[in-house]
N, C-alpha and C positions, 0 to 999 in steps of 0.2 A: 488502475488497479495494479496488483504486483502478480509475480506470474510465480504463481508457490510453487516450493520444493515437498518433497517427498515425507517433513513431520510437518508440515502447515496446513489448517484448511484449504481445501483446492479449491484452486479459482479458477480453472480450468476452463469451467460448465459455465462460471458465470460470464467470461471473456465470448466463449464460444455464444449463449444466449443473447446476449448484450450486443452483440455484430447481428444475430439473424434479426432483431429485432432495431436494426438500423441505427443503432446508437455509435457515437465514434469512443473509442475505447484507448487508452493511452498507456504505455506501460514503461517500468524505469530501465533506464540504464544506467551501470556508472561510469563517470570520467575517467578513464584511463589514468593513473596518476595524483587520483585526487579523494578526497573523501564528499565527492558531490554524486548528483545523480541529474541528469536528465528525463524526462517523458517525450515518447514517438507515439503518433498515432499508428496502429496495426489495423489490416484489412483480414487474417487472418491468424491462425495460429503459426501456420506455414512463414510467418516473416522473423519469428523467432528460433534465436541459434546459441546455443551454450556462449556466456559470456563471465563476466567474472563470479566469483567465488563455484561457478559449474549452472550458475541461476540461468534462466533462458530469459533473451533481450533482445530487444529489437536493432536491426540492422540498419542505423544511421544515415548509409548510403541511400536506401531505398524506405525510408519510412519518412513521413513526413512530424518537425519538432514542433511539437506542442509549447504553444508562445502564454497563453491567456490561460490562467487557471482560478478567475475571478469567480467563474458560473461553476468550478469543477464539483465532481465529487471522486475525495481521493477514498479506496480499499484500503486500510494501510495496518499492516502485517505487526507481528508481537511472538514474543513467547511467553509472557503474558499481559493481562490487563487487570485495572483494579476499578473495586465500583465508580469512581469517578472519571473513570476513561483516559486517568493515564498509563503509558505501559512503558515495559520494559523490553528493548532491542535488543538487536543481537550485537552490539558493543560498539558496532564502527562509528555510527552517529548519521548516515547516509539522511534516515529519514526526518531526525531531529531539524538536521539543519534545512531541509523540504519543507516541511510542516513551517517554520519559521517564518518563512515568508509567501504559505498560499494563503490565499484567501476565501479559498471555497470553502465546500462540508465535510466532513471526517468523520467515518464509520470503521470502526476497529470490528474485526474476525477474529476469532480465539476459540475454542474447543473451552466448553462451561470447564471442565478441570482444570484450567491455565485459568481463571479468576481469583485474584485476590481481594481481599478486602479491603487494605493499601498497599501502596508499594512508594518509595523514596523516589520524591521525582525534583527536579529544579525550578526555579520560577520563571526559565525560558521554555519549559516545557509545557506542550499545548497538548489540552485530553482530547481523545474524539467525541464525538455531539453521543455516537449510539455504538451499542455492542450488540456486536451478533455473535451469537453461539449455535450447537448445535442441539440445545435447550429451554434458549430463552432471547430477549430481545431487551436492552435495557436504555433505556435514553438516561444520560450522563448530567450530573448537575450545570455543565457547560449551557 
């Protein structure tokens, strides 16, 4: 899952829930230098520390890197989404190029007011399977 900022759905509650209830939970980083991103598995909130753009990340040194993301299921952030589960980032392309080559499930989060009807997407661009809002729940033509 991504570890939201301050106008994103919080994922806060779902990280914190998701560890009490034994599940290993992965969060990104990015590459130093690069417009990629890594996943660390976190045992806590406490393993995350202000990293790039101010977003909070796990500490590489002491998290372990998440290799297999065949079984995954990624959380994956938007400013918005349109009925078909494709969305629109926030520019850098961090998660584009992610999405590219997982292979697990994709559940897009969005606030129902960030739903569009469509939005301009590419034919490397892959939708998430479901949307969740904080009004509705939608599985994606995908």
């Amino acid at each position: 899952t991504y570890v939201s900022t301050p106008i994103e759905v919080d994922t806060l509650e779902i990280i914190r829930r998701a560890l009490a209830a034994g599940k290993r939970v992965a969060v990104p980083r990015c590459i130093p230098g690069t417009r990629d991103m890594e996943f660390f598995y976190i045992s806590g909130l406490e393993d995350l520390s202000p990293g790039s753009f101010g977003v909070l990340e796990p500490d590489p040194e002491n998290c372990e890197k998440m290799a297999d993301f065949s079984n995954g299921l990624c959380l994956v952030p938007a400013l918005c989404y349109d009925w078909k589960g494709y969305r629109l980032g926030y520019g850098k392309g961090y998660y584009d190029r992610f999405l590219a080559g997982f292979g697990g499930h994709m559940i897009g989060i969005c606030y129902s007011d960030c739903i569009r009807r469509t939005l301009p997407h590419g034919r490397f661009d892959r939708p998430v399977e479901l949307l969740v809002t904080d009004r509705y729940l939608r599985r994606t033509a995908r």
